[in-house]
C-alpha positions in Angstrom: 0.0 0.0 0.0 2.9 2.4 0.6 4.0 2.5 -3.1 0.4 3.6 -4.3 0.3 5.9 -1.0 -2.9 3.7 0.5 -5.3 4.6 -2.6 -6.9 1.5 -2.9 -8.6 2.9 -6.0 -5.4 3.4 -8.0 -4.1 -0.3 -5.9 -7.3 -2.3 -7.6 -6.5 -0.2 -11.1 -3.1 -1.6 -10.9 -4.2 -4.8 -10.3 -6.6 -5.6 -12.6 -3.9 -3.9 -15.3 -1.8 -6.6 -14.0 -4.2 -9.4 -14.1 -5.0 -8.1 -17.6 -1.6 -7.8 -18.6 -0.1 -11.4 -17.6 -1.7 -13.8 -19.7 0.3 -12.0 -22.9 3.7 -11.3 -20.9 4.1 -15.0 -20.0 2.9 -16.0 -23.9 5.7 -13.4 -24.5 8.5 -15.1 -22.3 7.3 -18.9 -23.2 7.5 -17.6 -26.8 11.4 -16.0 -26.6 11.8 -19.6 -25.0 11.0 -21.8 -27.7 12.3 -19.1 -30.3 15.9 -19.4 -28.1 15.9 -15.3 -28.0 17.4 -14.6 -25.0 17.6 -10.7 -25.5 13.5 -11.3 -26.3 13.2 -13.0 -23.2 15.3 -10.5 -20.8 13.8 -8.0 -21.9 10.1 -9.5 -21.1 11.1 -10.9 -18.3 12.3 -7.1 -17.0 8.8 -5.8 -18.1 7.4 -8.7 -15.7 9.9 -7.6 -12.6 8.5 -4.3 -13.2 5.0 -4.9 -13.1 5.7 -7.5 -10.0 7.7 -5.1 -7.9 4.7 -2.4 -7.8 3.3 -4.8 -5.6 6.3 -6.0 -3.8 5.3 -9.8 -4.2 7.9 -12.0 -3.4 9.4 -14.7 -4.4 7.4 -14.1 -8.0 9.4 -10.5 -8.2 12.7 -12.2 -7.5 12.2 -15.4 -9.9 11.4 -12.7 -12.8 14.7 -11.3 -12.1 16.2 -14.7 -12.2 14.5 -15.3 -15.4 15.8 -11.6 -17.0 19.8 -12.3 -15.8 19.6 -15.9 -17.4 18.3 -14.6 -20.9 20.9 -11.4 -20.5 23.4 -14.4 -19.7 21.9 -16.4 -22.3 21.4 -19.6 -19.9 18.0 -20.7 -21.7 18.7 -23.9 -20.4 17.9 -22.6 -16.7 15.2 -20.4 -18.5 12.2 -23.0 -18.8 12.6 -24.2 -14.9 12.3 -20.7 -13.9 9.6 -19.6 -16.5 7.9 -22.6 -14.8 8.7 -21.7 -11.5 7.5 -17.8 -12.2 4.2 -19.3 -13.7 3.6 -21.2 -10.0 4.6 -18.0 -7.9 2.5 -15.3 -9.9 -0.7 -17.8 -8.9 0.1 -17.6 -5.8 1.4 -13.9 -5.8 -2.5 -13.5 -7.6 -3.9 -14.4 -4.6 -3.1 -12.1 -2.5 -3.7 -9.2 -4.5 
């Protein structure tokens, strides 16, 4: 609530941006996956940490980072465990919001 200053108007805006916005970012990182394009998928997967960290949800906000230093790194084989493992903690991160 402190990065929105407690307006739980602009908080539920955000979220349902979010919520909106998810289903296409993840089709965006699983597709840089499959294509190999790990500039494609750090660079999604940064768009992701950014979106995440307005709501300070950890661990979801800290795999996305994972996920953006292996495709800068271009470790895709590490890629599709944490593009796995980010799908699992935004569910739960979803939750709470």
């Amino acid at each position: 609530m402190a990065r929105v200053e407690s307006d739980t108007d602009l908080l539920s805006t955000l979220v349902a941006v979010f919520k909106a916005d998810r289903p296409s970012m993840m089709a965006e990182i699983e597709e840089a996956l499959l294509a190999g394009d790990a500039v494609a998928l750090a660079d999604t997967a940064h768009t992701m940490k950014g979106a995440l960290s307005v709501f300070g949800v950890e661990p979801a906000r800290s795999i996305a980072d994972r996920l953006e230093a292996a495709g800068r790194a271009k470790r895709l084989d590490t890629a599709g465990y944490l593009y796995e493992d980010l799908g699992r903690a935004i569910v739960v991160a979803e939750e709470g919001l």
